[in-house]
C-alpha positions in Angstrom: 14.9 -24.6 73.6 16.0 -28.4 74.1 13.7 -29.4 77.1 10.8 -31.2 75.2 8.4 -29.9 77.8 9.2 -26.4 77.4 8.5 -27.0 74.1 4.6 -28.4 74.6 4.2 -25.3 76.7 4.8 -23.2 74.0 3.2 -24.7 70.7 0.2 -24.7 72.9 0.5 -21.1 73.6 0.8 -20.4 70.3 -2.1 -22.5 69.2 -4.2 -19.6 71.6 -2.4 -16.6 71.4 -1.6 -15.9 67.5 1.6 -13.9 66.6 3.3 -13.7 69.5 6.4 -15.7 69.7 8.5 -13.0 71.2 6.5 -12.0 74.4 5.6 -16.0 75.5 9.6 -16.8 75.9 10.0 -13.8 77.8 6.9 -13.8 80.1 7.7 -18.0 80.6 11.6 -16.7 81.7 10.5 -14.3 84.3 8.0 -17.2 86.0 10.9 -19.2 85.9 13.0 -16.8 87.4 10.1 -16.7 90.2 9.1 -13.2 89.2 5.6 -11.2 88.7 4.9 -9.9 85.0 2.8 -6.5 84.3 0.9 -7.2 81.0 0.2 -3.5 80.0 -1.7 -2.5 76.4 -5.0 -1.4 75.2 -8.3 -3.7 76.6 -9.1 -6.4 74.0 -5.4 -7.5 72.2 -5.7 -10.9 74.7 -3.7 -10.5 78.0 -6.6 -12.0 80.2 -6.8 -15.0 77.4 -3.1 -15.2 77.8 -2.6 -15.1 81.4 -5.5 -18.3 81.3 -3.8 -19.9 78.9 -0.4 -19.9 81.3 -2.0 -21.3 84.1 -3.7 -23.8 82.4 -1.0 -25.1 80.7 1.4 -24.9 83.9 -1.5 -26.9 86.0 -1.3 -23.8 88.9 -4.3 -23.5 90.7 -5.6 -20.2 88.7 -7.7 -17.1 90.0 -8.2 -14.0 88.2 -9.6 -11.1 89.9 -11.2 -8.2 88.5 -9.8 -4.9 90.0 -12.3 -2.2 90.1 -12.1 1.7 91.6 -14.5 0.2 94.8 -12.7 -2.7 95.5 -11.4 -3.3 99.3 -8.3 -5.1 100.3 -10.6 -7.4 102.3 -12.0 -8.2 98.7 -8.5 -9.4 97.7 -6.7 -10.6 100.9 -9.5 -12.1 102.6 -11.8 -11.2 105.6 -12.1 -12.4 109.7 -15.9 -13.8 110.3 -17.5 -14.3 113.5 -18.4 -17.8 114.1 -21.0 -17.5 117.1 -21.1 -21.5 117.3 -17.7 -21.4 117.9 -17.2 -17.8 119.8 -14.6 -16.9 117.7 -13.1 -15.6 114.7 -12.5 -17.6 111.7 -10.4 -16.3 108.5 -12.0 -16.8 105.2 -8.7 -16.8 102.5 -9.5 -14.2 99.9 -8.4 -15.1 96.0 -5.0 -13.8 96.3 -4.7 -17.6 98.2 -3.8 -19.1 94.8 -0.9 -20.2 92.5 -1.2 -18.0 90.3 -3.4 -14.9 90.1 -4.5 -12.9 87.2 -5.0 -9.2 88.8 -7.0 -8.1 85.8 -6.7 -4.0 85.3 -5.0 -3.2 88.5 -4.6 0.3 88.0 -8.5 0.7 88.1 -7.9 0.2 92.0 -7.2 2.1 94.6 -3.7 2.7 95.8 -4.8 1.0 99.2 -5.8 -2.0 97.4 -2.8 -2.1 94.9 -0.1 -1.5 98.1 -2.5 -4.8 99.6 0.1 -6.9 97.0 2.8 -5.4 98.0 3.4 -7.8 100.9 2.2 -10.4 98.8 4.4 -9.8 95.7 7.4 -9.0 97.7 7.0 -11.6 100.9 5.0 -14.4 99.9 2.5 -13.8 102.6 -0.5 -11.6 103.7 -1.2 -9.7 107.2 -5.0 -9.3 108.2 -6.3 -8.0 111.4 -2.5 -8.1 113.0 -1.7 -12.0 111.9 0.3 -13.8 108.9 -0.9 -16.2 106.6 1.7 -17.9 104.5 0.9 -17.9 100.3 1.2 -21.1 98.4 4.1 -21.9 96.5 4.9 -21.0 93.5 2.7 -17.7 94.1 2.7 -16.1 90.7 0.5 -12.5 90.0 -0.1 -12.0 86.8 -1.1 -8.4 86.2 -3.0 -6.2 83.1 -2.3 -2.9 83.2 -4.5 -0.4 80.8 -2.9 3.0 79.2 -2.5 5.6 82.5 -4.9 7.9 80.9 -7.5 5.9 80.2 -10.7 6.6 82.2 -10.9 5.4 85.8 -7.1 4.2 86.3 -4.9 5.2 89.0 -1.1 5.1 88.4 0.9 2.5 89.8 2.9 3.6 92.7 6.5 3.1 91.7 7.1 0.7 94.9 4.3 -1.2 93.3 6.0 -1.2 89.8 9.1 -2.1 91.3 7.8 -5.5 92.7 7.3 -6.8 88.7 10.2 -8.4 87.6 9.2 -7.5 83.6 6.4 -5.8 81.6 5.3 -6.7 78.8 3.2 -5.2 76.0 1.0 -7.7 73.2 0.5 -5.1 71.0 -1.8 -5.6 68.0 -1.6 -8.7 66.1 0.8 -9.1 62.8 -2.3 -9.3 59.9 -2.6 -12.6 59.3 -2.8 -13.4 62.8 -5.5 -11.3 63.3 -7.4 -12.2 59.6 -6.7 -15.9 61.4 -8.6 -14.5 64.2 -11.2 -13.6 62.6 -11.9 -16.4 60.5 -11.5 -18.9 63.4 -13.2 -16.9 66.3 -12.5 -15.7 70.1 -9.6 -17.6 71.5 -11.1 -18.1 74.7 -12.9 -21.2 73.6 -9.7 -23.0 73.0 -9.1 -22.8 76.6 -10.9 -26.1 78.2 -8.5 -28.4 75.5 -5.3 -27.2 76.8 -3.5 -30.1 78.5 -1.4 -29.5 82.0 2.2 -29.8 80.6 3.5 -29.2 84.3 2.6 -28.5 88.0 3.2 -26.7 91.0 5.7 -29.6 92.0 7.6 -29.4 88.5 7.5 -25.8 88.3 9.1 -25.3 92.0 11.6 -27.5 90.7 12.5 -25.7 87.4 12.9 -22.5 89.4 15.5 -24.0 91.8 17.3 -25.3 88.6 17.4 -21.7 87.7 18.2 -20.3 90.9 21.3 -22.6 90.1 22.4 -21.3 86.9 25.9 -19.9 87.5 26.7 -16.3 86.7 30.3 -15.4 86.3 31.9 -12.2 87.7 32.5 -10.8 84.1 28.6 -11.4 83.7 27.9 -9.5 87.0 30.3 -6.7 85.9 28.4 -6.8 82.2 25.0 -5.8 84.9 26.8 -3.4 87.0 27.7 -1.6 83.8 24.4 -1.5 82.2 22.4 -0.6 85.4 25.0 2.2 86.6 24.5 4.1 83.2 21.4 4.7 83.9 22.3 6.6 86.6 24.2 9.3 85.0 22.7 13.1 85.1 20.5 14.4 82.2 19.2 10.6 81.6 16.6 9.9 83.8 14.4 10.8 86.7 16.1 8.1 88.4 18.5 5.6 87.7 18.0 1.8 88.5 18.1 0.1 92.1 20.0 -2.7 93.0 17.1 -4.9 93.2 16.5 -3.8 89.2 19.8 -5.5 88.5 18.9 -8.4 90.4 16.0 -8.6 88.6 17.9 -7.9 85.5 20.3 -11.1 85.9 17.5 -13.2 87.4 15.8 -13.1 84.3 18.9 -13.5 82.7 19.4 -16.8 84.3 15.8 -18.1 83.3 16.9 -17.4 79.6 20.0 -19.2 79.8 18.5 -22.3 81.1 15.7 -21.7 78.4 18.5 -22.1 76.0 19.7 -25.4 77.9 23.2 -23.4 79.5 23.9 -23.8 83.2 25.6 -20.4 82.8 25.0 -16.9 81.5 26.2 -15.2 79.0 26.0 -11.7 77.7 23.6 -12.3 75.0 21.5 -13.8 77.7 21.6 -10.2 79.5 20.9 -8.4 76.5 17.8 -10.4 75.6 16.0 -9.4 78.6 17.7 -6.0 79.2 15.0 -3.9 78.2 11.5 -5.7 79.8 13.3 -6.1 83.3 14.2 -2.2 83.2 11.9 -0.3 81.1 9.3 0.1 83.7 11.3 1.1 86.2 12.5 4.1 84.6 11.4 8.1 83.4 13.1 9.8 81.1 13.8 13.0 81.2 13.3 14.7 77.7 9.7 13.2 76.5 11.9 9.9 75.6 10.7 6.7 74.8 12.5 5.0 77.7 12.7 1.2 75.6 14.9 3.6 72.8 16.9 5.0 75.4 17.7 1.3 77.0 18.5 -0.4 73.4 21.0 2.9 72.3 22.5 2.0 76.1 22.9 -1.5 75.8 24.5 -0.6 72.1 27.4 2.0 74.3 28.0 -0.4 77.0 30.6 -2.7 76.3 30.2 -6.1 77.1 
C-alpha cells in the first residue's frame, strides 16, 4: 500500500478497531470502487464503531440511522410539509441526504422501507410524492445486518442484497485484541481524536482513478470463468448475474490500485473473489457458500 494517505487511513482504523487488518482493506476497496458494504455478525463485535470510524476518517458528512420494525420510508427518505405562509409544499430531506449513511440493523425493517434504498443504492437519487431529488456525491450506505433468525429481523430481499457490492463479517476479536479491549475500554471514545485524512473532493477523485485502472481481456475472461461456474446444475439456487461480475472486477480494480498497479491482475481477482459473491448466492446441499467459492476459485484456472 504505497499511497502515504491510504496509509493514515488505516493505522487509524486500527488504533479503533483491534484485530482486524483483513476486513478494513477490503471494506476501504469496495468504497473505492464506489460500492455499498453489508456489515453482517452478531450485535456488539463493533460494526456501528467501525462504520463511524470510516466516515470520520474519510471527512464524509456521516448519518447513521437506526432501522426499526415501525419505521416508514418517510422516516428515511424524507417527507413534503405544508408551508401555509407560503401555500405550498416544501420538502424536508430525510437522513439518507448524506455522504455516507450507516443503516444500522436494516433487516429489523420492513421490506417497504428496505426496497426505499433501492433507488438510492442503485440510482443515486430518491423519488417522493412523484418528484426526484438528486443524492450527494460520493453517497456511500453503510449497512449492519444481524443473524436472519434473530428476533424481529426480516430477510433481505435478494434485489436488496444484490445492490451491496461486498459483505463483510467482524467476527469476534483474536484474544489479545479483545484482553486489549478490555483493559483499555469501549472504542467509541476514541472517536472525537480521529483526524480527516480525506474528503468528499479527494475521495470522488480516488474513485475515478479507479474507475481508470485497466483490466485486460485475459483478466475479464479470468471473471467470466469464475462467475459462469457458478452457474452449473447441482451448485446453487442460482448462479451469479452479470452485474455480480461487475461487481466482482470493480472491486478488483480498487485492490489493484490499493496495491499502487494501474492494472489487474489475477491475484487481485482472487483477493476479493469471495466477499463480492458470497452473498449473492444459496447453496444447494446445507453448504457453506464462502467454502464452495474458495474450492471454485482453487478449479478455475486462471
Amino acid at each position: 500500500m504505497s499511497h502515504p494517505e491510504f496509509q493514515d487511513i488505516f493505522r487509524q482504523l486500527n488504533a479503533v478497531i483491534l484485530g482486524k487488518q483483513n476486513v478494513l482493506k477490503p471494506l476501504f476497496a469496495c468504497i473505492l470502487a464506489g460500492g455499498h458494504v453489508l456489515l453482517e455478525d452478531v450485535p456488539g463485535v463493533g460494526k456501528t464503531t467501525l462504520a463511524a470510524s470510516l466516515a470520520a476518517v474519510l471527512g464524509l458528512r456521516y448519518q447513521r440511522v437506526q432501522f426499526t420494525n415501525d419505521m416508514l420510508p418517510a422516516d428515511l427518505l424524507g417527507v413534503n410539509v405544508f408551508q401555509p405562509n407560503e401555500g405550498g409544499f416544501q420538502f424536508h430531506p430525510g437522513p439518507v441526504f448524506n455522504q455516507f449513511v450507516l443503516a444500522d440493523e436494516i433487516n429489523r425493517a420492513s421490506p417497504k422501507v428496505q426496497s426505499a434504498l433501492l433507488e438510492a443504492m442503485e440510482e443515486g437519487q430518491v423519488s417522493v410524492d412523484g418528484k426526484t431529488y438528486r443524492l450527494p456525491k460520493p453517497f456511500l450506505v453503510v449497512a449492519t445486518q444481524n443473524p436472519s433468525g434473530q428476533l424481529g429481523t426480516f430477510a433481505l430481499p435478494e434485489s436488496q442484497i444484490d445492490r451491496f457490492m461486498m459483505r463483510l463479517t467482524l467476527g469476534y476479536p483474536a484474544e489479545e485484541s479483545e484482553k486489549q479491549l478490555y483493559a483499555q475500554g469501549d472504542r467509541r471514545r476514541l472517536l472525537p481524536k480521529l483526524q480527516a485524512v480525506a474528503s468528499a473532493e479527494k475521495l470522488a477523485a480516488w474513485q475515478q482513478q479507479v474507475r481508470a485502472v485497466k483490466v485486460s481481456e485475459a483478466v475479464a475472461a479470468y471473471v467470466y470463468r469464475l462467475v459462469s461456474a457458478t452457474r452449473r446444475p447441482g451448485m446453487f439456487a442460482l448462479g451469479l448475474s452479470p452485474r455480480a461480475g461487475l461487481a466482482v472486477t470493480s472491486a478488483a480494480k480498487a485492490w489493484a490500485f490499493l496495491e499502487g498497479r494501474a492494472f489487474v491482475l489475477p491475484e487481485d481477482v482472487k483477493a476479493v473473489w469471495v466477499e463480492a459473491a458470497n452473498h449473492r448466492l444459496q447453496p444447494l446441499h446445507q453448504q457453506n457458500s464462502r467454502q464452495v467459492l474458495l474450492e471454485l476459485m482453487e478449479k478455475v484456472g486462471v
